[in-house]
C-alpha atoms as a printed R data frame, in Angstrom:
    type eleno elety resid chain resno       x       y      z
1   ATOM     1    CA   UNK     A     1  78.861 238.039 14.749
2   ATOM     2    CA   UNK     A     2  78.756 241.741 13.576
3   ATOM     3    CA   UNK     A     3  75.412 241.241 11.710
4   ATOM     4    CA   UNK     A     4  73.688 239.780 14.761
5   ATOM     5    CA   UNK     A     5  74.594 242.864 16.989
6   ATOM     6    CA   UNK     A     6  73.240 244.903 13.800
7   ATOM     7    CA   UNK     A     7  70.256 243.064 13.538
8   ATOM     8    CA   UNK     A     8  69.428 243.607 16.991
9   ATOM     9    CA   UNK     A     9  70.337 247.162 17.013
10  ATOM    10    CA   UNK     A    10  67.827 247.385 14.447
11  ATOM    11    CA   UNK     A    11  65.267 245.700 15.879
12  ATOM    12    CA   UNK     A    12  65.765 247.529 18.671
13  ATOM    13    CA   UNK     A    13  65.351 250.612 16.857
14  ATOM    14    CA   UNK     A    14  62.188 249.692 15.202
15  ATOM    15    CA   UNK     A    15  60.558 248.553 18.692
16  ATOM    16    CA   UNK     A    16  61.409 251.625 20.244
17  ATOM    17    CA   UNK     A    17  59.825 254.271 16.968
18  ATOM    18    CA   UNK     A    18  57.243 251.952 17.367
19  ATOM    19    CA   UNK     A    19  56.497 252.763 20.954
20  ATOM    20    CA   UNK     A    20  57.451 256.486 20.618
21  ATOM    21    CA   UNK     A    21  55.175 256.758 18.069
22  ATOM    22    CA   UNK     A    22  52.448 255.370 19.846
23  ATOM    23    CA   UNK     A    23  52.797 257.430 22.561
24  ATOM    24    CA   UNK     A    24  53.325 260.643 20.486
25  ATOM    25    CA   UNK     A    25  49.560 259.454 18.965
26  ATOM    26    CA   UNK     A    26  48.686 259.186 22.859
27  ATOM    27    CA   UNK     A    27  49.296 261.959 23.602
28  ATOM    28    CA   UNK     A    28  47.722 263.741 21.193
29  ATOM    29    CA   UNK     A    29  44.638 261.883 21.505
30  ATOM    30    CA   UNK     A    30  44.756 260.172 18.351
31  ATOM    31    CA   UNK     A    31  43.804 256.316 17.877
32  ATOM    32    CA   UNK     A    32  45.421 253.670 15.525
33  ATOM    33    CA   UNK     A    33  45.877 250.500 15.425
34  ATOM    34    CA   UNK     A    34  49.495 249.261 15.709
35  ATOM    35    CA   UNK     A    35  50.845 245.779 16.317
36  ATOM    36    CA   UNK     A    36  51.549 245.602 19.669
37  ATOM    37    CA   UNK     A    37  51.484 242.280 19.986
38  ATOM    38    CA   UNK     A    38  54.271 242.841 17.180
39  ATOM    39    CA   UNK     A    39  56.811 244.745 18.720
40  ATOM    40    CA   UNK     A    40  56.336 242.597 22.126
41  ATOM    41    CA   UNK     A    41  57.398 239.789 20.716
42  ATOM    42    CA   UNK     A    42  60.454 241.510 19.288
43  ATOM    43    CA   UNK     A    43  61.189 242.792 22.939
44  ATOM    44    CA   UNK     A    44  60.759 240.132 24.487
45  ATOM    45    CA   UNK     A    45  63.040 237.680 22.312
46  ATOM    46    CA   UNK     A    46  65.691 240.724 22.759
47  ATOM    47    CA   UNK     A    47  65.212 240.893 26.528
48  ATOM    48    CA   UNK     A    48  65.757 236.696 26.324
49  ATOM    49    CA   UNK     A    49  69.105 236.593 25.593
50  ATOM    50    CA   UNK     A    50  71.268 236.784 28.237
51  ATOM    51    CA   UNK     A    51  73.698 240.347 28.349
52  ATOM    52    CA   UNK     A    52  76.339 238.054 29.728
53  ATOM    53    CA   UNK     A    53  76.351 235.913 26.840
54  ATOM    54    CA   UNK     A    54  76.012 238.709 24.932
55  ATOM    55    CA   UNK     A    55  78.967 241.156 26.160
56  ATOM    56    CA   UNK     A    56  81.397 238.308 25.814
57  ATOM    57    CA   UNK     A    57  80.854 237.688 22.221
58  ATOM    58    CA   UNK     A    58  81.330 241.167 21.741
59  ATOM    59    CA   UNK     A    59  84.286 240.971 23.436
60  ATOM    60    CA   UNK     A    60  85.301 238.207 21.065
61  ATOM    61    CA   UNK     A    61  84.553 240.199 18.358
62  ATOM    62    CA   UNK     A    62  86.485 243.365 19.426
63  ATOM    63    CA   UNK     A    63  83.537 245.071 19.992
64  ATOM    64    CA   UNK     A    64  84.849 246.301 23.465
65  ATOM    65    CA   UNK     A    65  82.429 249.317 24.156
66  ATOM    66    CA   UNK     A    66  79.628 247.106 23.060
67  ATOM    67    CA   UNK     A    67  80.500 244.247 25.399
68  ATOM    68    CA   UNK     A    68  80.884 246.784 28.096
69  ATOM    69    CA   UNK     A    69  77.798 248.015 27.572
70  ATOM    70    CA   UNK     A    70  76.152 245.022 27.495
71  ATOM    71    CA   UNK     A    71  78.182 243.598 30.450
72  ATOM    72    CA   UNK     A    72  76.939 247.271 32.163
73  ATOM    73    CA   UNK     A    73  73.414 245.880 31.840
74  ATOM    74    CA   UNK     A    74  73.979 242.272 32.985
75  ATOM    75    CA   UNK     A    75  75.591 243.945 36.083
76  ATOM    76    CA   UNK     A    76  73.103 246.227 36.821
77  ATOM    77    CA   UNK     A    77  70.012 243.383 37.480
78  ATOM    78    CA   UNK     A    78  72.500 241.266 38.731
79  ATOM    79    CA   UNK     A    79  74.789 242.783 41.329
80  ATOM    80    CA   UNK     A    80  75.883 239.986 42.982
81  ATOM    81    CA   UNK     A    81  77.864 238.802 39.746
82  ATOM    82    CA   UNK     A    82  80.058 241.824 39.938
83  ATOM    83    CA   UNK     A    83  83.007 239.943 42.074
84  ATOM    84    CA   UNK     A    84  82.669 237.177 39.354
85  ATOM    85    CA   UNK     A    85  82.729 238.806 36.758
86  ATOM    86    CA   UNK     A    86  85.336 241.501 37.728
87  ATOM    87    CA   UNK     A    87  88.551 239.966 35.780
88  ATOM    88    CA   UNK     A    88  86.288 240.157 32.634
89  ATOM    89    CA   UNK     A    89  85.036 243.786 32.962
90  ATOM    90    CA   UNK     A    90  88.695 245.096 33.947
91  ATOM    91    CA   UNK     A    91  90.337 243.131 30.836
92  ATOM    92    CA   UNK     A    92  87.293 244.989 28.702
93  ATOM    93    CA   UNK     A    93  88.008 248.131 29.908
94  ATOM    94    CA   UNK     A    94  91.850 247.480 29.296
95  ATOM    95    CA   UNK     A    95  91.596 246.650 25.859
96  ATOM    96    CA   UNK     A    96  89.244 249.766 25.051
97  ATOM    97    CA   UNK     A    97  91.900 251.804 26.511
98  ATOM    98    CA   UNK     A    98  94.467 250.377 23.903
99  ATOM    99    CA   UNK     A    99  92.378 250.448 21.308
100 ATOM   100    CA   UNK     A   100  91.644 254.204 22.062
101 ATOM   101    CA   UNK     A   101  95.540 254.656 22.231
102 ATOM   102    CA   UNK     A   102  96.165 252.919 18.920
103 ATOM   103    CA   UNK     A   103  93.690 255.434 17.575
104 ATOM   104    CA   UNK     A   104  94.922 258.432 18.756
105 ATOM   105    CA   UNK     A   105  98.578 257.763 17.674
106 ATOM   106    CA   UNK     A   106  97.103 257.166 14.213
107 ATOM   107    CA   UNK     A   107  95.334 260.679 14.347
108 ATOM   108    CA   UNK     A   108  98.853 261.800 15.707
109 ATOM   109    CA   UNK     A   109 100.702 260.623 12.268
């Protein structure tokens, strides 16, 4: 499940030099042809899958500041979900906290 969240941190990462660039070339009054039709697609299929779906297979995969942050962005276009999914964001934030301990009692060795 890593490698998905990779992949899509990467596509993410291209779509977003991709508009920067574009808009660095806008700004300086300079024309080229890019693919936009390209890096739409790519942002579009990443804005498809659902950030629920998404921050609870993080979760699953220990990836606890990931599935908050993707549980962050479900929440914030859907605030009427927040009683719902409460248990599940307090639980996340409990087992970052532990996690964070574990670390710093390594660092404390």
């Amino acid at each position: 499940m890593e490698t998905i969240f990779t992949a899509m941190d990467r596509f993410t990462a291209w779509a977003n030099g991709k508009n920067k660039a574009a808009a660095v070339r806008k700004a300086k009054g300079q024309t080229q042809k890019d693919n936009f039709e390209e890096v739409e697609k790519v942002i579009k299929f990443l804005d498809s899958i659902p950030k629920d779906v998404l921050a609870l297979s993080a979760f699953r995969c220990q990836a606890y500041t990931r599935s908050l942050m993707y549980l962050e962005s479900f929440l914030s276009t859907n605030l009427d979900a927040l009683q719902k999914n409460l248990g599940f964001l307090q639980e996340a934030i409990v087992m970052l906290q532990l996690v964070m301990s574990v670390q710093s009692s390594w660092k404390m060795k």
